[in-house]
C-alpha positions as CSV (number, residue, x, y, z in Angstrom):
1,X,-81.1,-28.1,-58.9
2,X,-82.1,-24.7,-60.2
3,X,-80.4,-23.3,-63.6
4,X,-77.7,-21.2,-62.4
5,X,-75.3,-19.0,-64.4
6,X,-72.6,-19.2,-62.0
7,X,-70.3,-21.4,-62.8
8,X,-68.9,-24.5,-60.2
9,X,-65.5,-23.2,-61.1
10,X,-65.6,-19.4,-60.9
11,X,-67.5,-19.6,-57.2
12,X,-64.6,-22.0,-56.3
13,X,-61.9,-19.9,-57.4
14,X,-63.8,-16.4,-55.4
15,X,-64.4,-19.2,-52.5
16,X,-60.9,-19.9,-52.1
17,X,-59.0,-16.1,-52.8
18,X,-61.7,-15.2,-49.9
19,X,-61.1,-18.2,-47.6
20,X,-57.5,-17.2,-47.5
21,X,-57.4,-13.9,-46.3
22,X,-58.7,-14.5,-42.8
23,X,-56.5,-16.8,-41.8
24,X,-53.9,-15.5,-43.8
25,X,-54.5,-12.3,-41.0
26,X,-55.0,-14.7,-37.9
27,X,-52.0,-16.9,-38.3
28,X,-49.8,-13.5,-39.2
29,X,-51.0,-12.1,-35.9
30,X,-50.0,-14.6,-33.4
31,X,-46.1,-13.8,-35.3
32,X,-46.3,-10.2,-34.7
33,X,-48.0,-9.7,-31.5
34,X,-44.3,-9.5,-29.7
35,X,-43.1,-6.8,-31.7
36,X,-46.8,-5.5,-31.0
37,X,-46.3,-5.8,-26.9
38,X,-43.0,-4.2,-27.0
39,X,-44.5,-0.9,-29.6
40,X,-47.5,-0.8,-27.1
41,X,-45.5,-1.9,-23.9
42,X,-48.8,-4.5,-23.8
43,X,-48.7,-7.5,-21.4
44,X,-49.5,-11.6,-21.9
45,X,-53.1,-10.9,-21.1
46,X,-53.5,-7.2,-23.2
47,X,-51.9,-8.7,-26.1
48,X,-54.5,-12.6,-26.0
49,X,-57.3,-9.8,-26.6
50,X,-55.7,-8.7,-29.9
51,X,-56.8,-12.5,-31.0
52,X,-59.6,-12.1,-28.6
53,X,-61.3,-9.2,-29.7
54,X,-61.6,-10.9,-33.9
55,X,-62.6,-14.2,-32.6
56,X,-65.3,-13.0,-30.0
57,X,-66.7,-10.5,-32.9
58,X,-66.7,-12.8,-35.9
59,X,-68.9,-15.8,-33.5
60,X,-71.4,-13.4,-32.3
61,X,-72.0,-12.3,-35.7
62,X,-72.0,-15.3,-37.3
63,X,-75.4,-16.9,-37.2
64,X,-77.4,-13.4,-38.0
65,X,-74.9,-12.5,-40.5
66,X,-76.2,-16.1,-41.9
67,X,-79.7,-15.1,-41.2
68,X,-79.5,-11.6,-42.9
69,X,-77.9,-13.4,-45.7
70,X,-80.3,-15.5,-46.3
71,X,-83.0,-12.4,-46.2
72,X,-81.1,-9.7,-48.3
73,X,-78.7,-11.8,-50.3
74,X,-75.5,-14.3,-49.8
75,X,-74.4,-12.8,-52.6
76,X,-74.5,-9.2,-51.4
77,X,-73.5,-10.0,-47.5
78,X,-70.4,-11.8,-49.1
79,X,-69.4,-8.8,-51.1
80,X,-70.2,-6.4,-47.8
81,X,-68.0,-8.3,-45.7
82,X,-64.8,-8.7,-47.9
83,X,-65.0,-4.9,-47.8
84,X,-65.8,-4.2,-44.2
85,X,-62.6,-7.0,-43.4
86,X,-60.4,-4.7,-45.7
87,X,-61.1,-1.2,-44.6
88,X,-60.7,-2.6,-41.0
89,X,-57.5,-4.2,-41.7
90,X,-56.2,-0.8,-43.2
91,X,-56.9,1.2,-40.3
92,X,-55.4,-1.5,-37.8
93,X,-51.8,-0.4,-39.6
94,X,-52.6,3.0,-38.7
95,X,-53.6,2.9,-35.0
96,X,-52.1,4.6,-32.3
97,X,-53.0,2.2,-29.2
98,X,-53.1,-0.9,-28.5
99,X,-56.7,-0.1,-27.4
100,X,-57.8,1.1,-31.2
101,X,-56.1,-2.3,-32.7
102,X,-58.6,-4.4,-30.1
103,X,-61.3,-2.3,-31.2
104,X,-60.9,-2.0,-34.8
105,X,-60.1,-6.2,-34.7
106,X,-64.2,-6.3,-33.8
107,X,-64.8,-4.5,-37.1
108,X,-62.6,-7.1,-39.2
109,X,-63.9,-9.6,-37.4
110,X,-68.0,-8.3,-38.0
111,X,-66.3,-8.4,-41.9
112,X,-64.8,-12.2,-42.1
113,X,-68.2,-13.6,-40.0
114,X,-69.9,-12.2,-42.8
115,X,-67.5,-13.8,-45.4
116,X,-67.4,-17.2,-43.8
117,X,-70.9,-18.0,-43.3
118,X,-71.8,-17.1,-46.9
119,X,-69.2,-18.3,-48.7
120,X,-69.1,-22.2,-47.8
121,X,-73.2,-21.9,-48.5
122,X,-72.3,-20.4,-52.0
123,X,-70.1,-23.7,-52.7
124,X,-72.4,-26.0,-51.5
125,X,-75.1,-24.6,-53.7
126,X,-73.3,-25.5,-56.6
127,X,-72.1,-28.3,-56.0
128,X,-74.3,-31.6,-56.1
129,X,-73.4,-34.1,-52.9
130,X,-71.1,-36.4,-55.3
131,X,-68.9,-33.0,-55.6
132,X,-69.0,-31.3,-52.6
133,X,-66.5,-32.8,-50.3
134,X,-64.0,-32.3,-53.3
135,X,-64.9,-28.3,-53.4
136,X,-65.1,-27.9,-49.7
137,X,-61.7,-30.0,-49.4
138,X,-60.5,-26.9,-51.4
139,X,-61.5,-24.6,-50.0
140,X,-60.7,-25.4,-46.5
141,X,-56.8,-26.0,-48.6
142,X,-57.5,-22.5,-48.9
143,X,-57.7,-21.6,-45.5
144,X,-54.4,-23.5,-44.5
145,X,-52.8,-21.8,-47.2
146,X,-53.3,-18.5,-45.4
147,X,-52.5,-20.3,-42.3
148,X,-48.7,-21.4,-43.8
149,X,-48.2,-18.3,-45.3
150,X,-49.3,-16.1,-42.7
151,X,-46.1,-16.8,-40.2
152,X,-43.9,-16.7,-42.9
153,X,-45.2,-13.7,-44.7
154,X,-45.4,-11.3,-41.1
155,X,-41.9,-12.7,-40.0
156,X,-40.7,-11.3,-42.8
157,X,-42.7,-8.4,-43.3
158,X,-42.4,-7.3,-39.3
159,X,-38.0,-7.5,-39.9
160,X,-38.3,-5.2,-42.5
161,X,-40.5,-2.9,-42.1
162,X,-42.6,-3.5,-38.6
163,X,-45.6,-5.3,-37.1
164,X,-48.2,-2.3,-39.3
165,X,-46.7,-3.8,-42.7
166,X,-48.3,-6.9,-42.3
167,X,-52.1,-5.1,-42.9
168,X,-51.1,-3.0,-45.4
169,X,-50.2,-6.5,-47.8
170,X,-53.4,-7.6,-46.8
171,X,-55.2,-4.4,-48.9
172,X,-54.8,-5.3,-52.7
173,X,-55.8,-8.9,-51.2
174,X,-59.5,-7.6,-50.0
175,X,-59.8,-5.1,-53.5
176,X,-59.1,-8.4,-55.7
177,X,-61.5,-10.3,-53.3
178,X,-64.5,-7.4,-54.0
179,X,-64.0,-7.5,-57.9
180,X,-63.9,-11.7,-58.0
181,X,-66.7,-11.7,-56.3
182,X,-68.4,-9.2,-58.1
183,X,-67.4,-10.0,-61.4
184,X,-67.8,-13.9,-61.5
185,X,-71.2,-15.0,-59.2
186,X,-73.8,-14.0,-61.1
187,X,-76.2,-15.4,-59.3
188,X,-78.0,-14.4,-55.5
189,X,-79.6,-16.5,-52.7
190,X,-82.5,-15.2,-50.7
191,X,-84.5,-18.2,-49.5
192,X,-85.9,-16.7,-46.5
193,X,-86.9,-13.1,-48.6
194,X,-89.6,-11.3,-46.7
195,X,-89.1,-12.9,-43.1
196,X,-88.6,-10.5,-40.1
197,X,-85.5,-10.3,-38.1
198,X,-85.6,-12.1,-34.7
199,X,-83.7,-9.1,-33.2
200,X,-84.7,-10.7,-29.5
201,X,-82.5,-13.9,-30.4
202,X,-79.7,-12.1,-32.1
203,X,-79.6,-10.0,-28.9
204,X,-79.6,-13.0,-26.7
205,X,-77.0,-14.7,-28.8
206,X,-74.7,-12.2,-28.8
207,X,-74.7,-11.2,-25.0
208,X,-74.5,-15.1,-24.5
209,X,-71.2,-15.2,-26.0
210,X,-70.0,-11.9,-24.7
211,X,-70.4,-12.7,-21.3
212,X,-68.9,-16.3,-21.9
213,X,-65.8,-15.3,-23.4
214,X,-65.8,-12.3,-20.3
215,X,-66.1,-14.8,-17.5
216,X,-63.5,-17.6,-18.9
217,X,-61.0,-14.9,-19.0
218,X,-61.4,-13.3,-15.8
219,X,-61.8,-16.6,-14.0
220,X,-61.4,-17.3,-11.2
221,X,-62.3,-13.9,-10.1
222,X,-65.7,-13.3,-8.6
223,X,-66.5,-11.2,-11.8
224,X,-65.1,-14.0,-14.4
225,X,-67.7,-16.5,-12.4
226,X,-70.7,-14.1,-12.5
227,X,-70.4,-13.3,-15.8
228,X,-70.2,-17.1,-16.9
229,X,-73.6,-17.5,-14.4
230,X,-75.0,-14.5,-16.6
231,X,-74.2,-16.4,-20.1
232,X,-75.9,-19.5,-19.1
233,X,-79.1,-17.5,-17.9
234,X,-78.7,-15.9,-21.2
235,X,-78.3,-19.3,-23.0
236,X,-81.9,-20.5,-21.8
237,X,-83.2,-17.3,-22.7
238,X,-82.1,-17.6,-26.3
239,X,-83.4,-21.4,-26.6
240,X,-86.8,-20.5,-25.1
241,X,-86.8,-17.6,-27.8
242,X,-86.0,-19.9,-30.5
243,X,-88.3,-22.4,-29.6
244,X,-91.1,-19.8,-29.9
245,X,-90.5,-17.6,-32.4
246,X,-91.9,-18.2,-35.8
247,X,-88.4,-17.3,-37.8
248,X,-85.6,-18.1,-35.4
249,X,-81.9,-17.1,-36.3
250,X,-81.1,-20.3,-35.2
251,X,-83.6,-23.7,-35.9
252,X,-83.0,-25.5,-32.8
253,X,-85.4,-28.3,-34.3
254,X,-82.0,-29.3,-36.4
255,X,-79.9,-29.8,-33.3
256,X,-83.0,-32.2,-32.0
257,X,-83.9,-33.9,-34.6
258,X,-80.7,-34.1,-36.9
259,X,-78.1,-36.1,-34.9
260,X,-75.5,-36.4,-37.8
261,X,-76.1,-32.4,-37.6
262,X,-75.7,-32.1,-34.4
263,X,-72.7,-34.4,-33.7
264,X,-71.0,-33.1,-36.3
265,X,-71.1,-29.3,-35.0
266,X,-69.6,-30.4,-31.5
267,X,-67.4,-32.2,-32.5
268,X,-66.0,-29.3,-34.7
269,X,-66.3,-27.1,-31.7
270,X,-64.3,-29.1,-29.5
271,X,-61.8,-29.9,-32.1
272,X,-61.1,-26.0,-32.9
273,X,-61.3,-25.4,-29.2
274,X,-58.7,-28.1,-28.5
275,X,-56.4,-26.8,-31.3
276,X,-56.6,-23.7,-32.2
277,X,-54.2,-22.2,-29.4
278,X,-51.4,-24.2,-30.6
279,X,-50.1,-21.0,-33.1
280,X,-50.4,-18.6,-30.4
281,X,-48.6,-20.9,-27.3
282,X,-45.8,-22.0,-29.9
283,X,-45.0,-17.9,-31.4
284,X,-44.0,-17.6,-27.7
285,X,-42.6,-20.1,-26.7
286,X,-40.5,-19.9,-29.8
287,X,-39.3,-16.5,-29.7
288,X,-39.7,-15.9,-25.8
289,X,-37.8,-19.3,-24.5
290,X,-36.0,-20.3,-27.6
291,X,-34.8,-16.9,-28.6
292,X,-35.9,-17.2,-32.1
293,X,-36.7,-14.4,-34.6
294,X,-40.1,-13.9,-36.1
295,X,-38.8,-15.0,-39.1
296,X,-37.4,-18.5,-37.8
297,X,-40.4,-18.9,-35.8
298,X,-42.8,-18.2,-38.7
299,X,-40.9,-20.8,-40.4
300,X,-41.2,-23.9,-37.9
301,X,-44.9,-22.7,-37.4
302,X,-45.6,-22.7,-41.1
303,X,-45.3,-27.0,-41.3
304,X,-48.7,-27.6,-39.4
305,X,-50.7,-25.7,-41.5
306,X,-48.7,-27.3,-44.9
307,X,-49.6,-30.3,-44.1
308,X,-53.4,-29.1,-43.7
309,X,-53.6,-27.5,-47.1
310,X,-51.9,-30.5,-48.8
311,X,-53.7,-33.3,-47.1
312,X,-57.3,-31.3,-47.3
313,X,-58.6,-32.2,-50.9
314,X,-57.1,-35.4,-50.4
315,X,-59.8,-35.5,-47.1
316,X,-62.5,-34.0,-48.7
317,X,-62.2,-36.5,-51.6
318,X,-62.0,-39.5,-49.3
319,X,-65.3,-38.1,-47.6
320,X,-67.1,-38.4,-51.1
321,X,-66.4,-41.6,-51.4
322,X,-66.4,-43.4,-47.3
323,X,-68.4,-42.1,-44.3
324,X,-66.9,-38.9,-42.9
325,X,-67.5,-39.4,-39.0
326,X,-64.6,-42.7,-39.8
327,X,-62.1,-39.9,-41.4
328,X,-62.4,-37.4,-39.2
329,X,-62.2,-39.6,-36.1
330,X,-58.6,-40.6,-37.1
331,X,-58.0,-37.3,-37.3
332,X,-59.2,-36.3,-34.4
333,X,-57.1,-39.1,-32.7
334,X,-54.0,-37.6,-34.2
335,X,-55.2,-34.4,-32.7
336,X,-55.0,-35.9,-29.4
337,X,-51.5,-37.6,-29.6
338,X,-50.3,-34.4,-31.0
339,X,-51.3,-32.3,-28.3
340,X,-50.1,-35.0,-25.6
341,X,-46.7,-34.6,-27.1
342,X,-46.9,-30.6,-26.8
343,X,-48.0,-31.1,-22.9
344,X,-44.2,-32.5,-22.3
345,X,-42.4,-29.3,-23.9
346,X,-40.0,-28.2,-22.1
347,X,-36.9,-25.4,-22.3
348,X,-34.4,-28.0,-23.9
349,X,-37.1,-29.4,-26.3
350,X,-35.7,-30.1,-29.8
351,X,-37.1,-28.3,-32.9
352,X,-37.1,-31.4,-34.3
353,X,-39.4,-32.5,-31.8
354,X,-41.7,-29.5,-32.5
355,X,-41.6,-29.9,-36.5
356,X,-42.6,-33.3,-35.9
357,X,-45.6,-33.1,-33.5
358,X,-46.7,-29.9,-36.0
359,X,-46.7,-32.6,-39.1
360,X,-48.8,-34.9,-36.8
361,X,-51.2,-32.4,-36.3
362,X,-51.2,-31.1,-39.3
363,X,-52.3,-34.1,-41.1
364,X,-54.8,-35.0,-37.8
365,X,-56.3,-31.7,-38.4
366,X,-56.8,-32.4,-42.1
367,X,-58.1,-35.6,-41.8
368,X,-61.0,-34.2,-39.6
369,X,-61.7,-30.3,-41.0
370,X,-62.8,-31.2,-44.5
371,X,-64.7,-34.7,-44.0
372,X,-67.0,-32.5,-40.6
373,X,-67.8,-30.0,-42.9
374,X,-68.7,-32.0,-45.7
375,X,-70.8,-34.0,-43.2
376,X,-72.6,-31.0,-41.6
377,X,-73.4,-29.7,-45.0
378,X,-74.5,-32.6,-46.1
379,X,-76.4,-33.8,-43.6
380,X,-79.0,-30.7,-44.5
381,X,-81.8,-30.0,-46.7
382,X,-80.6,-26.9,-49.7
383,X,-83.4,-24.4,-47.8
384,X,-80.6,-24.9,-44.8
385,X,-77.5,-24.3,-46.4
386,X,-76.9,-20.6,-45.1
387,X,-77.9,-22.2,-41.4
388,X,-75.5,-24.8,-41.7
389,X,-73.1,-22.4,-42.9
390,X,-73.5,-20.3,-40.3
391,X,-73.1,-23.1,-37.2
392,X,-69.9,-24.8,-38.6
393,X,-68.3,-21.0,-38.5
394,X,-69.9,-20.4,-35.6
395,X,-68.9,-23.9,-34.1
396,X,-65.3,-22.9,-35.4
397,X,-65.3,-20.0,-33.9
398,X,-66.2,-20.1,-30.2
399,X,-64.0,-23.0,-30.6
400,X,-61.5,-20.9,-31.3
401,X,-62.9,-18.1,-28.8
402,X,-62.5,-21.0,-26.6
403,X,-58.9,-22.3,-27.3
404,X,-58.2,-19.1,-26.5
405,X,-59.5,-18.0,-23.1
406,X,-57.8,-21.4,-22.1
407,X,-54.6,-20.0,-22.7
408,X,-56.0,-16.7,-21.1
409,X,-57.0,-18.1,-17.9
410,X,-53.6,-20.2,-17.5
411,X,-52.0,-16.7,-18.0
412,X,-54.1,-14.9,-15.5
413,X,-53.2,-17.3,-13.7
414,X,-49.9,-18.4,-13.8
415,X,-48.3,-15.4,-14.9
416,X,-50.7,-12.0,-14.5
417,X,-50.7,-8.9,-16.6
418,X,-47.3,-8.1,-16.9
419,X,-45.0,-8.6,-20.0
420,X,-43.1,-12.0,-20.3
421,X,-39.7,-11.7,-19.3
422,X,-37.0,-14.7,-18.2
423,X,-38.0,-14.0,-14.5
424,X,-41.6,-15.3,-15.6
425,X,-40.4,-18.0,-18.1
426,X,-40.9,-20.8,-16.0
427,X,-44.4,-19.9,-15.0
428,X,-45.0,-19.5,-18.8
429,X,-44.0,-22.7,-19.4
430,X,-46.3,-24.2,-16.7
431,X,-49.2,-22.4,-18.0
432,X,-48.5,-23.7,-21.4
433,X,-48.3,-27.4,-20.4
434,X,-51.1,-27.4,-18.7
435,X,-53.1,-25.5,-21.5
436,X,-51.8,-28.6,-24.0
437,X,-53.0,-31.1,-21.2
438,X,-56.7,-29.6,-20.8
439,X,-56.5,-29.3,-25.2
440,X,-55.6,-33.3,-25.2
441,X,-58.6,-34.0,-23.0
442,X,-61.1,-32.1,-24.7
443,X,-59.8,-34.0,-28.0
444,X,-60.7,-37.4,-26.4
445,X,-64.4,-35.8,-25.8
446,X,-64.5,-34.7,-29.6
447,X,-63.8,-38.6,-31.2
448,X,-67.0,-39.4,-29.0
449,X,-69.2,-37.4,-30.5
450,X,-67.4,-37.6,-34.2
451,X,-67.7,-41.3,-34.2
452,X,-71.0,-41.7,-32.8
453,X,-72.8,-39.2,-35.2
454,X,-75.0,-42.1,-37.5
455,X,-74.2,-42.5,-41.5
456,X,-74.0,-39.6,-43.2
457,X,-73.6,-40.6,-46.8
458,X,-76.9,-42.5,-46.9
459,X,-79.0,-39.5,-46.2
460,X,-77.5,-37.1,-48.3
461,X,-77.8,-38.9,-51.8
462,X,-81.2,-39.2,-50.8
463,X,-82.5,-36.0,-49.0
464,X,-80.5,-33.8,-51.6
């Protein structure tokens, strides 16, 4: 490894202030976006787009954000985004519609895609392979940490002084971010310097993933199914770009010839895909159908994530030492029992119930975040670090995306545009069984690929 003059410990401590504020912001939506529906008078539907709108933004910028990285600077993209996030998030406390939150959610999303997909490449230059899992285990402890504290923090935040007060915390948060990061790497990363932009692809990419996340929420309209026809035409175009270009955004050699790689960054898409909509069904069901206030629901939402940031280093450790498809397949399997148990929720389910079938996901959820990452990372040459970056957030991400339009559609569907009411509680319930049922099954896909991904552990002490 090169001399650096950044040390292991300063780009661990900027890695994980950073890693927090995202989901710090994402978990602290899904709490406020009642007290958001009711300022805006903003239906089921209106209101998934708030969450939407960040998720769809920060996957279609996440693989050229990765690119441009590693053309202008990880270093200097990292810094860029932690600003762009925290001017966006500012102006969100200020906006007048519903419509300028959406909007202005794209910007803070454009800001954490550029965080995320530089940041876990910073760590896992610095680390050697006998370290890594340890420093990603961290910082993805990090993350959950934002997660727990999110609900908690905009419960709070919303009783005493509204739904804006939750982005106005989140300021001093992104201004200690910009000088941590300024002040303590020292070093920059450019290892693809002087090679053009594949505009064509990043073009392609993005209108792939518009167009997806378009049709799954407007299924099973006429419009919802043409636009899905329109992402898969856009799909091939993208591949047949990347196959021929000379400097793709995205080397789809690594998803052919790589199949620890490969497996690894499915099964991380279905498992955020299967998971992530738990936060958002459970703020609603909590305070719509058990008549719970933003601060009590914060509070039985905050386990899950506890769990994740105390059992993550523990994951990440274990991933050093035995093969990480084995960890992350348990967890994955507690994924999948967790999310059976949320299918059976009902109006007289116990909170004890709940709080139990959070901890089980928590620690499934663990058990599988840290080990995948280490794996994808490791499974890599160093020239690919910002790539691999760049997949696992994007993998996370239209997982996410995903997760999400699930709970769309079964909206759409069950309930329409209109704001939830106890004349549309039972259909809300319906939709959010099923979502948990569909969740459960995509699980059960996940361990396939997770388990089946080849020995890891091998080819990294040796290829790094």
């Amino acid at each position: 490894m090169e001399y650096l003059r950044t040390s292991k410990q300063a780009v661990l401590i900027v890695a994980a202030v950073t890693t927090f504020m995202g989901p710090f912001m994402v978990s602290g939506v899904n709490i406020v976006l009642p007290a958001m529906g009711n300022d805006f008078a903003a239906g089921a539907v209106l209101l998934s787009w708030v969450a939407n709108a960040y998720l769809l933004s920060t996957a279609v910028m996440l693989v050229p954000a990765a690119k441009i990285a590693d053309m202008a600077g990880r270093k200097k993209i990292f810094i860029y985004g932690i600003g762009l996030f925290t001017v966006a998030t500012v102006l969100i406390a200020c906006a007048p519609t519903i419509w300028m939150v959406i909007g202005l959610r794209v910007l803070q999303g454009v800001g954490a895609a550029m965080v995320s997909t530089t940041g876990i490449a910073i760590v896992a230059a610095v680390f050697p392979v006998s370290e890594r899992g340890r420093a990603i285990g961290i910082t993805v402890a990090a993350v959950y940490i934002g997660l727990s504290t999110g609900p908690f923090a905009a419960g709070y935040l919303s009783a005493l002084w509204g739904w804006r007060s939750l982005f106005l915390v989140t300021f001093p948060m992104g201004l200690l971010s910009v000088y941590l990061a300024t002040t303590m790497i020292r070093d920059e990363w450019t290892p693809a310097a002087g090679q053009p932009l594949d505009i064509t692809g990043i073009l392609l990419y993005g209108l792939c993933l518009v167009l997806l996340m378009a049709g799954l929420s407007g299924m099973p309209g006429i419009k919802g199914t043409a636009a899905l026809v329109g992402a898969i035409v856009c799909f091939y175009l993208f591949i047949r770009q990347e196959v021929k270009t000379p400097y793709p955004v995205v080397e789809i050699a690594l998803f052919q010839k790589n199949r620890g790689f490969a497996f690894s960054s499915l099964a991380a898409l279905i498992n955020y895909a299967a998971t992530f909509a738990v936060a958002f069904y459970l703020s609603l069901y909590l305070q719509y159908i058990k008549a719970m206030t933003p601060q009590t629901a914060g509070l039985v939402l905050i386990t899950q994530p506890v769990v994740m940031a105390l059992f993550s280093p523990l994951a990440g450790r274990l991933s050093d030492r035995f093969e990480p498809g084995a960890i992350a397949s348990l967890g994955m399997s507690l994924c999948a029992t967790g999310l059976l148990l949320l299918a059976r929720l009902n109006g007289g389910s116990g909170i004890f119930y709940i709080v139990v079938t959070l901890l089980l996901l928590g620690l499934g959820f663990a058990l599988f975040s840290s080990p995948n990452m280490n794996a994808i990372m490791s499974s890599v040459a160093p020239a690919h670090y910002g790539l691999a970056s760049g997949t696992v957030a994007t993998m996370r991400l239209i997982g996410q995306m995903l997760s999400m339009a699930i709970a769309t559609l079964f909206f759409a569907l069950f309930i329409g545009d209109v704001q939830i009411t106890p004349e549309t509680h039972t259909a809300f319930l319906r939709a959010m069984r099923l979502g948990f049922a569909v969740c459960c099954g995509l699980c059960l896909i996940g361990i396939y690929f997770s388990w089946n991904r080849g020995a890891i552990r091998g080819k990294a002490e040796h290829g790094s």
